[in-house]
C-alpha positions as CSV (number, residue, x, y, z in Angstrom):
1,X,0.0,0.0,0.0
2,X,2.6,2.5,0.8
3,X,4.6,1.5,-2.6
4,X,1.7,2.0,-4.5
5,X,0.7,5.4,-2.8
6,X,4.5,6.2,-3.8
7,X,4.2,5.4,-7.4
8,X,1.0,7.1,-7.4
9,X,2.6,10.2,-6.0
10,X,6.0,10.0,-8.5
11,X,3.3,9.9,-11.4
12,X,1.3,13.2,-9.8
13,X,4.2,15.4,-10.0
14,X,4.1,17.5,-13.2
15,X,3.2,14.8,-15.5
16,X,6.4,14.1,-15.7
17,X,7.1,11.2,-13.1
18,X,10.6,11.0,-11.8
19,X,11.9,13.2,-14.0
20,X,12.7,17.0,-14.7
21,X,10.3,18.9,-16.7
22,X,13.5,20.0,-18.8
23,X,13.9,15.9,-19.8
24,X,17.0,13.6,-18.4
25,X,20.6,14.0,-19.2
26,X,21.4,11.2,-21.6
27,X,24.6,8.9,-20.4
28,X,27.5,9.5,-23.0
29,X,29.5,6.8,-22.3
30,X,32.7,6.6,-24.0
31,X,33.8,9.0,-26.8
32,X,34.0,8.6,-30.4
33,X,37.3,7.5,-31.8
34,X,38.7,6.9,-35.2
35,X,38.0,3.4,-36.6
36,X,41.7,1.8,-36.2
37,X,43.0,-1.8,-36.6
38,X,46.8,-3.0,-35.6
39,X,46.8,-3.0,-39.0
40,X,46.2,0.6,-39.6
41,X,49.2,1.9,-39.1
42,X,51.1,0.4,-41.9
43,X,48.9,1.8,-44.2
44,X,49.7,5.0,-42.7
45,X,53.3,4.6,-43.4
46,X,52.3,4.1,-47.2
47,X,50.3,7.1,-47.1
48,X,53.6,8.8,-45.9
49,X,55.6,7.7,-49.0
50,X,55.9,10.8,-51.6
51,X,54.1,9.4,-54.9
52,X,53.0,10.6,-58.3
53,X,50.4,9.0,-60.8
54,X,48.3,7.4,-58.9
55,X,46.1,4.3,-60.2
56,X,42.5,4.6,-59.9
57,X,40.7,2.0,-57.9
58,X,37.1,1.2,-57.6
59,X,35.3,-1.1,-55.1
60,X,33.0,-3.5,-56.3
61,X,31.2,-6.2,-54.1
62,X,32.7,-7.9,-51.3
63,X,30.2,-10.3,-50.7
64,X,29.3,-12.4,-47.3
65,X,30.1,-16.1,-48.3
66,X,30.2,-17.8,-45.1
67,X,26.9,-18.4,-44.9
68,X,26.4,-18.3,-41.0
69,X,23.9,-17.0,-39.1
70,X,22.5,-16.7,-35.6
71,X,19.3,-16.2,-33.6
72,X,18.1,-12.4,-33.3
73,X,16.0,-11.4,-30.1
74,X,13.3,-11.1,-33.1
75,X,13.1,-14.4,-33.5
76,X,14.7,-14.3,-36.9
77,X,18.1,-14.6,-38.5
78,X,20.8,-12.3,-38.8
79,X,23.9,-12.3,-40.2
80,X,27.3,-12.6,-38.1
81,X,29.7,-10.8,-39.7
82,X,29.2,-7.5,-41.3
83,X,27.6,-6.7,-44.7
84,X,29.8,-3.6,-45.1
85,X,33.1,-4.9,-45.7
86,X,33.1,-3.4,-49.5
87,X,33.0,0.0,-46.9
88,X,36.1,-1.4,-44.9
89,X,38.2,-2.3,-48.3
90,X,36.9,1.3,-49.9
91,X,38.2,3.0,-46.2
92,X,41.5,1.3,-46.4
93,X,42.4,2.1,-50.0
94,X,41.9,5.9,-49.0
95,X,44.0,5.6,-45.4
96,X,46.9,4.6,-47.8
97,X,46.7,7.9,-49.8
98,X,48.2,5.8,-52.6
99,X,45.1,5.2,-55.1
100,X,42.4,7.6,-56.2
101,X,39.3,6.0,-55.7
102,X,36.2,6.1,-57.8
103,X,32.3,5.0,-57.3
104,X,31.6,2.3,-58.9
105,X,29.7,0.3,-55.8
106,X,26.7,2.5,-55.5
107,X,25.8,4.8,-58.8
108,X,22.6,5.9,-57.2
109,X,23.7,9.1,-56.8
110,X,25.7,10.0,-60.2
111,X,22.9,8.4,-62.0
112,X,20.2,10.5,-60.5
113,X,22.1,13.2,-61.6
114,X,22.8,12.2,-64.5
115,X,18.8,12.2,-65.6
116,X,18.2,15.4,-63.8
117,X,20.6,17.4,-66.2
118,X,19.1,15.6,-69.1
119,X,15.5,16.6,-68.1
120,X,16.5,19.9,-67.4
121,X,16.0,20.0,-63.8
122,X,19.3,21.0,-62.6
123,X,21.2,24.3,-63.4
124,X,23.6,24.2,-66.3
125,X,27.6,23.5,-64.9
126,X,30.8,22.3,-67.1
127,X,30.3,18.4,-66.8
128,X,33.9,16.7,-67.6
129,X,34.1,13.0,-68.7
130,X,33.2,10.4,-66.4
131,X,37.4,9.4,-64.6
132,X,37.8,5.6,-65.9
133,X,39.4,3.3,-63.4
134,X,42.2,1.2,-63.9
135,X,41.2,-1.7,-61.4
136,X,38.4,-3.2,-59.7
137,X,39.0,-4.6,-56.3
138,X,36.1,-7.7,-56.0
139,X,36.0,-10.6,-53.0
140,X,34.1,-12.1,-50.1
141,X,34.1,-13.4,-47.0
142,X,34.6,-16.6,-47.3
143,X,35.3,-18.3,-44.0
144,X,34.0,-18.2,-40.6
145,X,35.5,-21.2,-38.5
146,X,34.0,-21.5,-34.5
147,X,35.8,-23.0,-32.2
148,X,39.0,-24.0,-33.4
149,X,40.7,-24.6,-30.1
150,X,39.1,-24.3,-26.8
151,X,40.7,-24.4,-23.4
152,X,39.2,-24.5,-19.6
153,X,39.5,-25.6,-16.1
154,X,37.6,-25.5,-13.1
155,X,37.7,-25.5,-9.7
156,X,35.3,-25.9,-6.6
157,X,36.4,-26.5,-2.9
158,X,33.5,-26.0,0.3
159,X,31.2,-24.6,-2.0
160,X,33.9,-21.8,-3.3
161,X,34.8,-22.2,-7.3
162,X,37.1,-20.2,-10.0
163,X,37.4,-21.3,-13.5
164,X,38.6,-19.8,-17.1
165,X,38.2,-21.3,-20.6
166,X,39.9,-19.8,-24.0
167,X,38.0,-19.8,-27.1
168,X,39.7,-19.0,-31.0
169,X,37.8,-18.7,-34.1
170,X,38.9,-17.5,-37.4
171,X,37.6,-15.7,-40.1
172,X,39.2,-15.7,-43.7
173,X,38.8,-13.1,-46.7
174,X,39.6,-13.7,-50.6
175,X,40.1,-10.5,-52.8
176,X,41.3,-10.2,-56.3
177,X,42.0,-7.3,-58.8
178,X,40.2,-7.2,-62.2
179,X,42.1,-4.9,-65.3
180,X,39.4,-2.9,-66.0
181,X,41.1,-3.0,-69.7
182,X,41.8,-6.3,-70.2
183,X,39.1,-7.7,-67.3
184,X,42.3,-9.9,-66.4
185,X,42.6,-11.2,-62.7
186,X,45.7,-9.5,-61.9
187,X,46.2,-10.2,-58.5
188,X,44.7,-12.5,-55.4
189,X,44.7,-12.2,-52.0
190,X,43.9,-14.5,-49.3
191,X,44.2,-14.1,-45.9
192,X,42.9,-15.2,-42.3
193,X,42.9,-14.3,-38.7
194,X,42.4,-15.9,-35.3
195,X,40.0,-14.2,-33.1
196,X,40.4,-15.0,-29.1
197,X,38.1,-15.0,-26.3
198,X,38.9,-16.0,-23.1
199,X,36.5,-16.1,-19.9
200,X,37.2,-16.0,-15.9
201,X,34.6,-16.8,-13.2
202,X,34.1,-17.0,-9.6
203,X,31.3,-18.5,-7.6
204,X,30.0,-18.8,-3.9
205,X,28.0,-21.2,-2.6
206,X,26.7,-20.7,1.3
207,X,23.5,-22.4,3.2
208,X,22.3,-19.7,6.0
209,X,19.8,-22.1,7.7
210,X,17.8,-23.4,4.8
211,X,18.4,-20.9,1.9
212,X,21.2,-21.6,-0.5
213,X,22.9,-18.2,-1.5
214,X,24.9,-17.8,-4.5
215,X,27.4,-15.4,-5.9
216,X,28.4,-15.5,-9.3
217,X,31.3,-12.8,-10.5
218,X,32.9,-13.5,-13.9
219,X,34.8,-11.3,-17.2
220,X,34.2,-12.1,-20.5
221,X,36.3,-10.3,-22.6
222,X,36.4,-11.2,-27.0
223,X,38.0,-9.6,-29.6
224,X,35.2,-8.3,-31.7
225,X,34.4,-10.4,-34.8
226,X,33.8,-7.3,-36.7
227,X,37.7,-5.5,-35.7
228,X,38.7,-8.8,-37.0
229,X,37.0,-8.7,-40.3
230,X,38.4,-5.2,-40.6
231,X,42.0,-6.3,-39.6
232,X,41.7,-9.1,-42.5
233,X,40.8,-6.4,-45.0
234,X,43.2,-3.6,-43.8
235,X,45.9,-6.4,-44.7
236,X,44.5,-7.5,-48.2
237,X,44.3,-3.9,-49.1
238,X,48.0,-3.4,-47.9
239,X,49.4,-6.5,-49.8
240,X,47.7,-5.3,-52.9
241,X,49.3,-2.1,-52.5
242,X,53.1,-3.9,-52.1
243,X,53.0,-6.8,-53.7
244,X,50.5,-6.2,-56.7
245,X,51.5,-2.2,-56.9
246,X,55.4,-2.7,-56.0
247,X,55.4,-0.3,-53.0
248,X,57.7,-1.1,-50.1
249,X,56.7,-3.0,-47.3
250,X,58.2,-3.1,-43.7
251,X,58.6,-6.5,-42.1
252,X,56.2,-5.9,-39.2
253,X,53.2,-5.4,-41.8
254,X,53.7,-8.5,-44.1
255,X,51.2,-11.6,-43.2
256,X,52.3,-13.8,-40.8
257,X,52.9,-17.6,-41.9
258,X,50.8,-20.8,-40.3
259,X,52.9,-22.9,-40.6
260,X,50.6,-25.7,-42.1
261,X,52.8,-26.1,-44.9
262,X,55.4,-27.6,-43.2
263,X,53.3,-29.6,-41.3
264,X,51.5,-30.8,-44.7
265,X,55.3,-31.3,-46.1
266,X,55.5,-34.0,-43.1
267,X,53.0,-35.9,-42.9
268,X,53.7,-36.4,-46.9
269,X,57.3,-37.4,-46.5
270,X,56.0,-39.8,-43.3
271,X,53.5,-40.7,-45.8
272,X,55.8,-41.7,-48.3
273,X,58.8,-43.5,-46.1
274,X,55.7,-46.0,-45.2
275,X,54.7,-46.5,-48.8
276,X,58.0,-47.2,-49.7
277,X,58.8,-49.8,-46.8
278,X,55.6,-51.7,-47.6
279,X,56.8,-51.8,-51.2
């Protein structure tokens, strides 16, 4: 009875409940920052390289192969990775400062314009030719591996527990560079990266008399899928500028090997020493 004589009295005030009649002070949180990857900074040191005739560069799709999806608080599907990747490839070309880039993704715009000066809608301006591009940078997404190594332990004593686990995916990105002359593949790209999420928890379990009480206390912390899919493309873009365009590269910026191949080269050679002892 008393709560509900408060409520009532909260809701009297003003018409405004609670709050002030000027509206609440919205929580900022953190503040915006620029969009940066580890990988970020070596396109910046291309950026800083003095450079003449630069090639033109458009975007086309970079597509979402993987195929996976996951369970919205909707109740329907939605995608895991992100659908603007062609955005993150189009962003990277212009940190470089090495390419000029040209719209070629989304002709919305210059089209629309386009048929407004021919119907005599817009004011008359010098229109120059339309700048041709030299290459087309096309690709997907094309892998999205969960759970390629997972690590935990746990442990409870008189009720009192603390456990972690480790968790790694990877996600994997092919990009190639069409001659817009010749429409020639000139150049591939195909990289990956490991993504890690680790989690720590603590619990307490106590009877007082006949209740149970427990305290749970726990840190998740991932690296974000998304920074990862924009690390992946940062790197493509930066090995098509070096290795397709010829501009130096530094050895902290060039991919880092697996190692699969030499495992691969192994198990062959294993392979082969049996063959040749059961011949």
């Amino acid at each position: 009875m008393i709560l509900a004589s408060a409520l009532l009295g909260l809701t009297g005030c003003a018409g405004s409940g609670p709050y002030p009649a000027n509206g609440v002070v919205p929580v900022t949180g953190f503040p915006v920052t620029d969009n940066r990857t580890p990988y970020s900074q070596c396109l910046a040191e291309l950026a800083a390289i003095p450079a003449s005739n630069l090639p033109v560069f458009a975007v086309g799709e970079v597509a979402d192969r993987t195929g996976q999806y996951q369970a919205a608080e909707t109740n329907t599907l939605s995608t895991v990775v992100s659908q603007g990747v062609a955005e993150m490839v189009m962003s990277a070309l212009f940190k470089s400062g090495k390419v000029h880039l040209v719209e070629r993704y989304d002709l919305r715009v210059p089209l629309a314009e386009a048929k407004m000066a021919q119907q005599g809608l817009t004011a008359p301006r010098p229109i120059g030719g339309v700048r041709a591009s030299d290459f087309t940078v096309v690709g997907a997404l094309t892998e999205l591996n969960y759970n390629i190594v997972s690590d935990g332990a746990r442990l409870a004593v008189g009720g009192i527990g603390i456990g972690g686990r480790t968790v790694v995916i990877n996600v994997a990105m092919d990009l190639r560079v069409i001659d817009n002359r010749s429409f020639a593949v000139r150049y591939v790209t195909s990289l990956q990266k490991q993504i890690l999420g680790y989690e720590v928890e603590a619990n307490v379990f106590r009877f007082f008399g006949t209740q149970l009480v427990e305290f749970d206390a726990g840190r998740i912390q991932n690296e974000p899928i998304q920074l990862g899919v924009r690390s992946v493309a940062e790197m493509a873009v930066y090995q098509i500028l070096t290795d397709f365009l010829g501009l130096p590269s530094t050895e902290g910026c060039r991919p880092r090997r697996l190692g699969i191949e030499s495992r691969a080269a192994d198990t062959t050679t294993t392979q082969t020493r049996k063959e040749g002892n059961a011949g």
